[in-house]
C-alpha positions in Angstrom: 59.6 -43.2 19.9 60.3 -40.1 20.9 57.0 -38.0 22.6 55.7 -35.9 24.7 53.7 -36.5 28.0 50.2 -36.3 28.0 50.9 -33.7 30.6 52.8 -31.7 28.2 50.4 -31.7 26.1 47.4 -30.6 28.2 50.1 -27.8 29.7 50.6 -26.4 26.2 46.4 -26.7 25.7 46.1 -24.4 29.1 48.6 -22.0 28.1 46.7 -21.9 24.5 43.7 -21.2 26.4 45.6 -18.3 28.9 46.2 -16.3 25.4 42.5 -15.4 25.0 42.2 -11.8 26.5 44.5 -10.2 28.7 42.3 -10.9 32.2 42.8 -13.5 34.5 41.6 -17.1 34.0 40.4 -19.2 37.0 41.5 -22.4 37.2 37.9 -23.9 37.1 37.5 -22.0 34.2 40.2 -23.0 31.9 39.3 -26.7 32.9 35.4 -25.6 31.8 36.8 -24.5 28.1 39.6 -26.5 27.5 37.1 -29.6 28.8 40.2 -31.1 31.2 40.1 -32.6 34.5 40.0 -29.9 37.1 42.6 -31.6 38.9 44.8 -31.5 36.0 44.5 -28.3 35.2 45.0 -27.1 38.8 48.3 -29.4 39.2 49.4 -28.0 35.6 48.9 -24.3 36.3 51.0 -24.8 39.4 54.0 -26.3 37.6 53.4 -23.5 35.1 53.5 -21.0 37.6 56.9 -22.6 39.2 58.8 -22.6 35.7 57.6 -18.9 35.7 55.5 -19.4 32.6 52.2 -17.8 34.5 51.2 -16.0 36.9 48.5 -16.0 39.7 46.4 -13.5 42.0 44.9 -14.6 44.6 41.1 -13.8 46.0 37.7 -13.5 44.5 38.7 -12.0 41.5 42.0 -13.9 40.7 43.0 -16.6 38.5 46.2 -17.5 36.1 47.8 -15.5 33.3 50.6 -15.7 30.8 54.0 -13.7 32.5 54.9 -12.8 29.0 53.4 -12.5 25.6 52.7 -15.9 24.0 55.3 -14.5 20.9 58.0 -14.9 23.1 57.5 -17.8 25.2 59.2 -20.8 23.6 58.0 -24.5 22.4 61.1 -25.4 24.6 60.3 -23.4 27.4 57.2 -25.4 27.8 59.0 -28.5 27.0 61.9 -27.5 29.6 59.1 -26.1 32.3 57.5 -29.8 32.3 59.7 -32.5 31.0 63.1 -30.8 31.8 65.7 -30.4 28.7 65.5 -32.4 25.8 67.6 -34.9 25.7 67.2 -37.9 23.1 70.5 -39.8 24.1 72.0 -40.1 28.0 75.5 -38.1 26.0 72.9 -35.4 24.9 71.9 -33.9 27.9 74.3 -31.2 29.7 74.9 -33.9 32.6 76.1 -37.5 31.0 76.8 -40.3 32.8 76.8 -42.5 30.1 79.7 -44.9 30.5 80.6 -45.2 27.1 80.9 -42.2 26.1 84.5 -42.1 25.6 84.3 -45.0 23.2 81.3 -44.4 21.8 81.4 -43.8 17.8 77.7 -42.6 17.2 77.2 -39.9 20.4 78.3 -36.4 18.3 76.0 -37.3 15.7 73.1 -37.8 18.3 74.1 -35.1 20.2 74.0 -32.9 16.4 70.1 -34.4 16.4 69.1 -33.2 19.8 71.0 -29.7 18.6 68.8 -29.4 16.0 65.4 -30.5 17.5 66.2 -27.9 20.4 66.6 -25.0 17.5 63.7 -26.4 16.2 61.3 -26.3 19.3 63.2 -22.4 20.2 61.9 -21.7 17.1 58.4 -22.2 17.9 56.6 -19.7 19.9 53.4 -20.5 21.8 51.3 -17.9 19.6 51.9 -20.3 16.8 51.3 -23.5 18.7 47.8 -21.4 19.7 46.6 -21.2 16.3 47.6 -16.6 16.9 50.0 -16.5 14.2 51.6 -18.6 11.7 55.0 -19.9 11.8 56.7 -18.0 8.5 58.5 -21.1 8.0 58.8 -24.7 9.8 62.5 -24.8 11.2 64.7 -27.2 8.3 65.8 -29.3 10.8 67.4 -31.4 7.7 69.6 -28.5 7.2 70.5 -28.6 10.8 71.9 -32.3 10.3 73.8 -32.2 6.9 75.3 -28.9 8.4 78.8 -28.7 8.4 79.3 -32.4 9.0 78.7 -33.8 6.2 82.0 -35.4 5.6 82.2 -37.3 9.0 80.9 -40.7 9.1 79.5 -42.4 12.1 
């Protein structure tokens, strides 16, 4: 089955959160309104902060904020920021080690899936995972796998 971690998840719920109003967010705050444990939150903003995806100040008035707008801030980022880069199959990832791989009949069509779930979640900006805008269209991720292949067989 292929999901993401609960941690994932509650990431992509604080970033959510971070795109109400353009102040700073305490981390005791976003745990209040997004109703997370304040642990959680804290070790999730911190991970956020070290994939560059927010920002902190420090001192009495500080807190968390998004480094960019939520338009352009990737469902893949997020993904990549806490999960690292998707990869579906051990041949799909940018460092194989699979030892089969140069038998292996059924790795370029995998490796065409986890192309086109990648375009997929690129496509998806956090504004629209928020609820800010909608997406114009959910990515055809169909169309990404009859593609130009359609004559190979696996």
């Amino acid at each position: 089955m292929l999901r993401i971690s609960k941690l994932t998840d509650y990431a992509t719920v604080i970033l959510a959160h971070l795109c109400n109003g353009d102040g700073l967010h305490t981390a005791a705050e976003v745990a209040e309104q997004t109703r997370l444990a304040p642990p959680t939150v804290t070790k999730l903003l911190k991970e956020l902060q070290r994939a560059g995806l927010v920002t902190s100040a420090r001192g009495a008035h500080g807190g968390y904020r998004l480094t960019r707008a939520p338009e352009s801030i990737s469902a893949a980022a997020i993904l990549d920021a806490l999960e690292g880069p998707v990869a579906i199959t051990e041949c799909s990832g940018k460092d194989s080690h699979c030892g089969i791989e140069h038998v292996c009949r059924v790795g370029r069509a995998w490796q065409r899936v986890n192309g086109a779930i990648r375009r997929a979640l690129s496509e998806i900006s956090l504004a629209q995972l928020a609820g800010l805008e909608a997406p114009a269209a959910f990515p055809d991720i169909g169309a990404d796998l009859r593609g130009s292949s359609r004559s190979h067989r696996v």
